[in-house]
C-alpha angles and dihedrals in degrees: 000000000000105000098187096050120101112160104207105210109236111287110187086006098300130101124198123206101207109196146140119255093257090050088054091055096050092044087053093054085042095058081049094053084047093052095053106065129054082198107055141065132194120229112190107184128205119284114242113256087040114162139200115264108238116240134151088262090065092265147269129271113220119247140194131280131241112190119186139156104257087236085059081088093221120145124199093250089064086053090098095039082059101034082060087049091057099045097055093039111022122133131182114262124195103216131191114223123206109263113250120274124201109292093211105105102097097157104047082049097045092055092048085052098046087051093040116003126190123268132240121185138143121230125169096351089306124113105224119206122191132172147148114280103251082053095056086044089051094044093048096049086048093049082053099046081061099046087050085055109048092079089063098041105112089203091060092063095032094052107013087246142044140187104239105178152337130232110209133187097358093107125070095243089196109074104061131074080234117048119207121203104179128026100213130198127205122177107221101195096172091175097069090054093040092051094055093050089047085056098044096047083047086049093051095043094067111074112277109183138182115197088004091300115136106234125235121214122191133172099050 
């Protein structure tokens, strides 16, 4: 389970994929496992606690994640067939990803996407993703590129999340009732802005004074 990971179905033609460091990474070796096997798909539910994004069109729940090899064959709408299938016969399986390659390779990539582009499309409250292989690969070593990142982004532990960065143009946008334009990614690391609140409350607590007056901080 990956328990800080809430994908946000596009809302004014662009998704966001919220989620901690360590989830990113996971997520990219994930894409990678994905992109192995003509025969397997990867489902990532929806972490419990899970709340609506807010937008000016009343927001978006988050839902869970199919990922497939576009030569798998699956189309969203055998996504609850085999959802029901799952659920009577499923067993853990301890599975090996590929390791992550460099993700700079944008115009070998680009060319792959513009001939045969990934697929977004929602089905039975799941978001389906399918791609060629070497677009699952690129997608999982970008996904871990921005995992690798979030521990040196000076936003994350000044805010406690950051927007890391935007695909665009990698998905067919024409065959869902809700286009998507850009796949966005923003690291969300609480415990960095937790952590300097903690500090500062500590800080606060213990007495500050001024002239010899004990201060009183309130609000906080």
């Amino acid at each position: 389970m990956l328990r800080n990971t809430f994908l946000h179905p596009p809302d004014h033609q662009v998704a966001y994929l919220n989620a901690s460091r360590a989830d990113l990474l996971r997520i990219g070796a994930l894409f990678r496992v994905a992109a192995t096997s003509p025969h397997s798909a990867i489902h990532i539910p929806v972490p419990p606690g899970a709340r609506p994004k807010a937008s000016a069109n009343g927001g978006t729940r988050p839902l869970p994640v199919l990922l497939a090899r576009a030569d798998t064959g699956l189309r969203p709408s055998d996504w609850p067939d085999l959802r029901h299938r799952m659920r009577r016969g499923s067993a853990p399986l301890r599975v090996t990803a590929p390791a992550a390659r460099s993700s700079d390779r944008p115009d070998d990539v680009r060319r792959r996407a513009d001939r045969t582009p990934a697929r977004f499309a929602e089905y039975a409250e799941t978001v389906v993703i399918t791609a060629p292989a070497e677009l699952l690969f690129w997608i999982g070593d970008w996904l871990t590129a921005v995992g690798d990142s979030v521990a040196q982004d000076r936003h994350v532990h000044r805010h406690g999340e950051s927007l890391l960065g935007d695909m665009a143009g990698f998905f067919d946008p024409g065959r869902t009732d809700r286009p998507m334009h850009a796949f966005c990614v923003v690291a969300v690391e609480p415990i960095f802005h937790q952590a300097r609140w903690r500090k500062q409350r500590t800080s606060l607590g213990s007495g500050a004074s001024v002239g010899g007056r004990r201060l009183s901080h309130g609000g906080l």
